[in-house]
Every structure is written in structure tokens, then in C-alpha cells.
N, C-alpha and C positions, 0 to 999 in steps of 0.2 A: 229439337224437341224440348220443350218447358216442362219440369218435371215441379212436383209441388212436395209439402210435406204434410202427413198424417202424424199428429202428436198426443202423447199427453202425458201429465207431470204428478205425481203423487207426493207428499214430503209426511213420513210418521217421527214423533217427538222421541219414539222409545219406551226401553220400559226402565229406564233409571232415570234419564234427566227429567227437570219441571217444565225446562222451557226450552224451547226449539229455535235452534241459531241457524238451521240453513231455511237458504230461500233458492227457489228455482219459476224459472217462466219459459213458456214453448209460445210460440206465436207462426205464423205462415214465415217469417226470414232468420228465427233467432231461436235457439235451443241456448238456457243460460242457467248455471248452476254455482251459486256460492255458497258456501261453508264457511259461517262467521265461527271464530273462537275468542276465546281469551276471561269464560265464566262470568263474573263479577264484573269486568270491563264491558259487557257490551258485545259479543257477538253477535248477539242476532241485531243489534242494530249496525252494526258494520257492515254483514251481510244483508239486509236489506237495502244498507246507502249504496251497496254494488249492485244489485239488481237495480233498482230504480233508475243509476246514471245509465247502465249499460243497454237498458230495454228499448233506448231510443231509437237503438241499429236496427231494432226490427220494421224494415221498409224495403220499398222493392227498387227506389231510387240509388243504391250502390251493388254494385258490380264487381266481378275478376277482382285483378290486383287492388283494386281501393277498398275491397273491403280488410285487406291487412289493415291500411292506415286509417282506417275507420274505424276499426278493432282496436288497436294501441292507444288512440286519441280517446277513445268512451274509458280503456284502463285507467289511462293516465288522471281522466277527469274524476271520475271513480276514487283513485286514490288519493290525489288533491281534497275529493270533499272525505274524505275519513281524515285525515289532517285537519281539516275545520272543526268536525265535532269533535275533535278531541280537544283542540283550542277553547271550544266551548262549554266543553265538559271535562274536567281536568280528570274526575274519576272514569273516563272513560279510557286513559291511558293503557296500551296495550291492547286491546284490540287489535284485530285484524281479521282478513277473510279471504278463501281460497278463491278462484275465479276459472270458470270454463267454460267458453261461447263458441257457438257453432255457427254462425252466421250463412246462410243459403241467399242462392241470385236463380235458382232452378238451374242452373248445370254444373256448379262447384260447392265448394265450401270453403270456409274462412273460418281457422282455428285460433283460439288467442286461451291460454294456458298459464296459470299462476299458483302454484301448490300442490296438495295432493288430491282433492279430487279428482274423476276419471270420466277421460271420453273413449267411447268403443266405437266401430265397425263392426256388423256382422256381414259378409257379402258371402255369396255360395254357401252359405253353414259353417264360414270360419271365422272366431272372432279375434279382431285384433285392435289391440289399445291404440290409439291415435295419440293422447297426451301420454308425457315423460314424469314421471312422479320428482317433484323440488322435496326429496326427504333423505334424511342421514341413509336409514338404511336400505336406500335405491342406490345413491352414491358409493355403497360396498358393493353392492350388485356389478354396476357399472366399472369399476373395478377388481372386479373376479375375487373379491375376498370372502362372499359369500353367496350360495346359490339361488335360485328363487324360489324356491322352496323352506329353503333357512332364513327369507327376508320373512316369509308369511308368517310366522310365530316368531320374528325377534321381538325383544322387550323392547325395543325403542323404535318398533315400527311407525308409530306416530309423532318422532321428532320429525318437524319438518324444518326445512331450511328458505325459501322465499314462500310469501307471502304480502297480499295487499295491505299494509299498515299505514297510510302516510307517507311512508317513506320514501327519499327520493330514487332510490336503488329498486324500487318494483315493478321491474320491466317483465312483462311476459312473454313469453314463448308461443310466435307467430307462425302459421303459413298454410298455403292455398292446399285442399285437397281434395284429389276427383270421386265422384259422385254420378250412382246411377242405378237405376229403376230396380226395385228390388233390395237394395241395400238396407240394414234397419240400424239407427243409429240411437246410443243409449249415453248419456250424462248421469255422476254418480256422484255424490259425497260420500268419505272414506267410510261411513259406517259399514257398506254394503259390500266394497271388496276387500277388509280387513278382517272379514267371519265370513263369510263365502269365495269357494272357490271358482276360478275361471272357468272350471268342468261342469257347475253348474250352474253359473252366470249364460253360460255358454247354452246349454239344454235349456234353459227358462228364454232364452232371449230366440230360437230354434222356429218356436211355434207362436201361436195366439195375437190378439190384436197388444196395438199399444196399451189400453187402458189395463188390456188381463195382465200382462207382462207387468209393468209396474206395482203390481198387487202381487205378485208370484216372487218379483224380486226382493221387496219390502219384505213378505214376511218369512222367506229364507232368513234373512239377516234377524230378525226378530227370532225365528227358531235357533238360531246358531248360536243366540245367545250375545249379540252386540247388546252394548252399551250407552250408545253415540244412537245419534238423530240418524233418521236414514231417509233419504230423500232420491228421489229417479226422475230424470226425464226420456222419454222413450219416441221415437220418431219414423215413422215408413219412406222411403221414398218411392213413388208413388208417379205414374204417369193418370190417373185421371184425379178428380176431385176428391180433396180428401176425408174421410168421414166425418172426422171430428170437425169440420170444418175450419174456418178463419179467424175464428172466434179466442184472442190470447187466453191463456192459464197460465195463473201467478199461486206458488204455494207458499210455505210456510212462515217464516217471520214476517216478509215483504207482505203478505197475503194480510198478515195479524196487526200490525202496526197498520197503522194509519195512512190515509194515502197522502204521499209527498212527506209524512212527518218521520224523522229519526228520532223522537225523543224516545226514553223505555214505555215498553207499552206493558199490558198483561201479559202473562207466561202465554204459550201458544198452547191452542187446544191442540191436542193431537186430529189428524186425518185417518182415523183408523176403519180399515174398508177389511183386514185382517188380523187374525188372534193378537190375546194379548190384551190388557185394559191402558196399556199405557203409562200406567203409573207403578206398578209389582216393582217388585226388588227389595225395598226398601232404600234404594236410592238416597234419599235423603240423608244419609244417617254416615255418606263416606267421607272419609275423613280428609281423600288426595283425590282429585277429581282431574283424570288424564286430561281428559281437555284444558283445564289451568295448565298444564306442562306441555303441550305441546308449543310452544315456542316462549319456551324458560329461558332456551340461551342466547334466545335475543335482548340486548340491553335497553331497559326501558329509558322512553324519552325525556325522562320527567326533570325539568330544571334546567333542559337543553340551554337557555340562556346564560344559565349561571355557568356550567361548563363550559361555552363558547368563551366567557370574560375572563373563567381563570386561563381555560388557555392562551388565549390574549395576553394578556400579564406575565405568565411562564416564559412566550417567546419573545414579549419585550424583555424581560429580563433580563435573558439568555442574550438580545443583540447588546444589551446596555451592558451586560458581562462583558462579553465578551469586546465591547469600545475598552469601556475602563480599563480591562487587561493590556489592551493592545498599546494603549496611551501610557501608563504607565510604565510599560516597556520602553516606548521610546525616551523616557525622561532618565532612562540608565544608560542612553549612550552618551559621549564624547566623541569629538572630532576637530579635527586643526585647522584655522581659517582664517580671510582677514577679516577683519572691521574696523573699514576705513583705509586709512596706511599702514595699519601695524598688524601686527601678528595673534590671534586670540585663539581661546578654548570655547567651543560652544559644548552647551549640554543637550541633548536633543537627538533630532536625524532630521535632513535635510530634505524637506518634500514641499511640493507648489500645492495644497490644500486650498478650496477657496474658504476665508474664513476663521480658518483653523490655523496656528503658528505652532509648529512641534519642535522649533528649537530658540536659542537663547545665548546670549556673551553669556559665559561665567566666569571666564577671566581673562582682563584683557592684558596682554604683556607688553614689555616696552623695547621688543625689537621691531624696527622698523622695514618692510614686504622688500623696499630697494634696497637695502643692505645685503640680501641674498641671493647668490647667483641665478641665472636664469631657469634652471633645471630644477633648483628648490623653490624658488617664488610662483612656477607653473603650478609646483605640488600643492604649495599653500590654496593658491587660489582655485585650485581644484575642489579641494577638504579633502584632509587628511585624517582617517579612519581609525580609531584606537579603540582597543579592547576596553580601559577604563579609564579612568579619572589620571590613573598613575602612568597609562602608557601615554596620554595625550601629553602629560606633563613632562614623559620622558621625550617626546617628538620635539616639543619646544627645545629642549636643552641642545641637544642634535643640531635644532636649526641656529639654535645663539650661535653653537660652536664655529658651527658653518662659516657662519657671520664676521667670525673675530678672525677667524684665519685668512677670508680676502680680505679684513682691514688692513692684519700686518703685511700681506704679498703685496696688497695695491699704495702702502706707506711711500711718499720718495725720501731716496736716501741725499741728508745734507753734504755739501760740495765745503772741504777744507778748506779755511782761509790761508793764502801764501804769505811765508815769513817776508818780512822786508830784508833785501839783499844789503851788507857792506861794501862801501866803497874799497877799492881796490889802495893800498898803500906803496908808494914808487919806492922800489929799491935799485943800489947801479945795477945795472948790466956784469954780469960775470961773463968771461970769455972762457967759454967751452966747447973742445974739440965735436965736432958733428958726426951724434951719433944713427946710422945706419938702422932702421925698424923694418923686417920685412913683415911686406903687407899677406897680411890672411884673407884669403875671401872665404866666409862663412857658407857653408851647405845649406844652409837655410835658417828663419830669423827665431829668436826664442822667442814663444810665447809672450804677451803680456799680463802682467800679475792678474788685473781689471777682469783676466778673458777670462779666468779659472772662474769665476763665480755663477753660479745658475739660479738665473731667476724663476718664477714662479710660474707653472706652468697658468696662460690666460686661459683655457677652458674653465679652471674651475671654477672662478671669477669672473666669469661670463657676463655683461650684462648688469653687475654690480655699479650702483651711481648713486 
């Protein structure tokens, strides 16, 4: 069963502001409601550059799940062209606009949701909000720090926290939902549930066709005393033809402006079908206009360029700091090395850099890598690591020492030259009685002087040439 929709849309200016920032459209596939803010910047033409990209959805050619990604993609584009006009119009900075489309295939629906505006369900006589309100004090709700009843009169009921601005972080909040005969579905800009209550959103939305409803709804919010634009789109669902027919309705800014053009137009005449002249208050004459503050604590774009370059600059800096530090440190170490055959001090630290040389001789000494046994000449040519200037210089000293002590062990010792022997001088023979020597055999042979001495031990001298 193909179900259709019975709509239609009213938008009043108020009875304080001049000019009217929301715009709303009902068509047979598309219920669409924006809330331009930002005063002086251009709301109602932000809100109209939302309607106008969005209204395209309205066709019977998307379906089921595509209509999410149909829904996101008209956002996205949507808020790409409010980025343009601002590029175009630099006083147009700050701006932005709430966004809520209902998109219909006759058996579902496709929600796409961006700020505080509001979408409802009424089904059996009960009604229930379909969009999540993007505002501070929804966000204390949602953490139990305040009740719903204490969010409806906080003072900062109307900070809101996302919104359609250009910017690239204005993703909305998607998804399918079901839909059936009987249902009546209501789009709202905050004027209407921020002075009325649900108890009697609820009783007005109960009874009567689309067209009385949205007249009923209006000028509640009017009697209640809002401030704000107040705009409604109202919808049956409906198994035969629907009354209002096929035929779209576009109200307020989008309605006022021109068609296809976002430049400022004249203030919007009010649509007034109920009390109220539209202009009472005295309005004119306030001095802080909530709507400028509802997205105060967002930080405007203005000079994005220039902030993109110094940050640029700050992080080179910071890497170019942070090289120079690093460079400089290495130029305060020392270590012990050779260069060439001798023995040197480099100042530096020793790293394969392409390009980059972080060390240097600073002093080259005159002992020579093979004069030092092989355990120290490894060290050498390893590099040998010193705390500073004085301990490198104290390593050198260590290694001379080294040096000088296999000079003297590995020294040979000179061989005595033999005196020249006397000839033997003949004396006579004396005759003498033969004397008797008994022979000793020794226990064993005495030492030789030569053995007492110890030489040097060759490990330490290892290698030494």
C-alpha cells in the first residue's frame, strides 16, 4: 500500500523581529524546515541557501536506505554553498541555519537533523519528538543534571551547539523511520517549542486539518509571548489523495528572496492568518538580540587564512627549535678516535646522516693506533665516549701511558761484551803430595741468576707492532 502526504506550511515573522530568518517547504516527498540565525550576518539568507539546495530531494525517484545518503549529500552541499557566500560576502560571516527534513518514498521516512529545530510524530494521540535537540541545555538533560522541565525556562535554552555554517564538522543526524496511515507529522523552528508547551503542542496537533493546525500552532507561540520567528510545517499521512494536493509550498525567507538568488533581500512581510500585527513590541529599540547569541561560542572564521599561516610558522618554528637545540647539543660532546694511524679527539657524536656531518678532529695527537695493544687499539677504533673535553683528554693520557709501558716490556736487552782472556804464564812444576777430594753429588742444580727475572707479561702487549 502507497501511502501519500497531506501538507502544509505557515512561517509568522513575530511580533519583535523585522525580518524573518526561517524558511520552510512541504511538497508530496519532502517536509523541510530551516532556522537561519546569526542577525546582521545573514540568517535568513543562509536559511534560504538551505532550502533551496535541499528541496531537490523532493521526488519520487529515491527510496528505503538511499534516501539517508541522499539526505546527507543535499546537507553537505547545503553547507558547501553557505561557505561560498560567505567567501563572497565577507559581512556575511557567521551565519548559519538549523536544518530538518523529512523525506517520504510512501512507506518510510528519512530523517536528516541539524540543530534545534523540531520534528514530531503524532500516532494513536501520542506525540513524540523524532529529532534530538544539538543545544547546551539538551546536553545537561542528557546527562541527568537537569530535568525537562528545568531545561524549558533555563536562560541558555537557546545556546545551541551544531549547526549548518560552512563548516566542515556539520554532519547531521540520519535515519530511516517507519511510517503509517494516520500518523500526522509536524516540523518546527524553536520559536514554537521554547513558549509552548508539549501538553499543548500535543492537544493542537489532536484535532483539525493541516492548514487549521498550523494557524493554532503559530499563534499559541504568539500568545505565549515568543520573540523569535515561528514557522510550522504540518503533514497527514494519508492513504488516498491528498487534499492539499501536489502542488509544493515554500514560506518564509526562501518564499521572500528571490528565486535561486541569496543576495539580502527586503525584510519579510509577515504571513499572518492570526493575531498580532507583527510588528508590536517595540522590538526595535533592544539593545542584545538572543538570536545574535545563539552561537556566540562559536569562533568566527574571519581571517581563517591568516591563522592557518601563523600556525604554520609557529610549527616550523617549533621543528626548527627544536633541530637547532638538538644540533647544538651534539657540538658539546667528545669522543676518542682514530684519524688515519693516530690517535684523535673528535668534537661531535658519531651518526651516518645523509648530508649532515655532526662530528669533526679537534685534536689530533701524536700517538700512534699500533703502538697500543690490541684491547686498547679495538677501543680506539670503536670511539671512545667521554663526558667532556677533559675526560677525552684524560682517555688520551691513559692510552699514551698504555703505550709507553709495552715500549719498555717489548725494549731488548743489550748482550755484554766478553773481556779478552790472559795468556797463561809457565811456572816449574812443584811437587806435591796428592791430595784426596771426596766427591759430592749435589741433590739438585742451583738455580741460574738469568732464571730469577720476569718478564713481561705478552698479553698486555698483545698485538703491539
Amino acid at each position: 500500500m502507497t501511502l501519500s502526504l497531506d501538507y502544509a506550511t505557515l512561517s509568522d515573522v513575530g511580533r519583535v523581529r523585522r525580518n524573518n530568518e526561517d524558511s520552510a517547504y512541504a511538497g508530496p516527498h519532502l517536509l523541510l524546515l530551516a532556522d537561519g540565525m546569526g542577525g546582521a550576518a545573514a540568517g535568513e539568507v543562509a536559511s534560504a541557501a538551505a532550502v533551496q539546495v535541499i528541496r531537490r530531494l523532493d521526488t519520487a525517484e529515491i527510496s528505503g536506505e538511499d534516501m539517508i545518503e541522499a539526505l546527507a549529500g543535499a546537507v553537505h552541499r547545503a553547507n558547501e554553498r553557505l561557505s561560498e557566500l560567505v567567501e563572497e560576502d565577507p559581512e556575511r560571516e557567521g551565519m548559519g541555519s538549523t536544518v530538518t527534513a523529512l523525506m517520504f518514498d510512501g512507506k518510510q521516512l528519512g530523517l536528516a537533523h541539524l540543530g534545534d529545530s523540531r520534528a514530531y510524530r503524532m500516532r494513536d494521540g501520542v506525540l513524540y519528538q523524532l529529532s534530538h535537540d544539538h543545544t547546551f541545555v539538551q546536553s545537561l538533560v542528557d546527562e541527568g543534571r537537569i530535568s525537562q522541565e528545568e531545561a524549558f525556562t533555563h536562560p541558555h535554552r537557546n545556546l545551541i551547539l551544531r549547526v549548518l555554517d560552512g563548516r566542515p564538522d556539520s554532519d547531521p543526524d540520519l535515519q530511516i523511520l517507519d511510517v503509517q496511515a494516520g500518523d500526522r507529522l509536524m516540523l518546527c523552528s524553536d520559536g514554537l517549542p521554547d513558549y509552548v508547551s508539549d501538553e499543548v503542542i500535543s492537544a493542537s496537533m489532536a484535532s483539525g486539518t493541516p492548514d487549521s493546525v498550523v494557524v493554532e500552532l503559530i499563534t499559541h507561540a504568539l500568545e505565549a509571548g515568543s520573540n523569535d520567528n515561528v514557522t510550522c510545517v504540518v503533514a497527514d499521512v494519508v492513504e488516498t489523495e491528498p487534499a492539499s494536493g501536489v502542488q509544493p509550498q515554500l514560506v518564509g525567507a526562501a518564499a521572500e528572496l528571490a528565486q535561486g538568488s541569496t543576495g539580502r533581500g527586503e525584510p519579510t512581510v509577515a504571513l499572518r492568518t492570526g493575531g498580532g500585527d507583527g510588528h508590536g513590541g517595540g522590538g526595535h529599540g533592544v539593545a542584545l538580540d538572543p538570536e545574535e547569541l545563539r552561537y556566540a561560542p562559536r569562533p568566527p572564521k574571519r581571517f581563517l587564512w591568516l591563522r592557518r599561516i601563523a600556525l604554520l610558522v609557529i610549527v616550523l618554528g617549533l621543528i626548527g627549535g627544536g633541530g637547532w637545540f638538538a644540533y647544538s647539543w651534539t657540538q658539546k660532546q667528545y669522543y676518542v678516535g682514530t684519524d688515519g694511524d693516530y690517535v684523535a679527539i673528535f668534537k661531535g657524536v658519531e651518526a651516518d646522516l645523509p648530508g649532515l656531518n655532526l662530528s669533526k678532529v679537534y685534536e689530533r695527537q701524536s700517538l700512534q693506533v699500533d703502538k697500543l695493544p690490541t684491547y686498547s687499539r679495538e677501543q680506539v677504533e670503536g670511539n671512545i665516549q667521554a663526558d667532556n673535553l677533559a675526560g677525552a683528554r684524560s682517555i688520551v693520557a691513559e692510552l699514551q701511558q698504555t703505550a709507553a709501558e709495552c715500549a719498555a716490556k717489548t725494549k731488548p736487552t743489550p748482550t755484554p761484551t766478553p773481556k779478552p782472556s790472559t795468556p797463561p804464564v809457565s811456572k816449574p812444576p812443584v811437587s806435591k803430595p796428592p791430595v784426596t777430594t771426596p766427591v759430592v753429588h749435589p741433590s739438585s742444580t742451583p738455580p741460574s741468576p738469568s732464571s730469577t727475572a720476569t718478564p713481561g707479561s705478552p698479553d698486555d702487549c698483545d698485538g703491539v707492532r
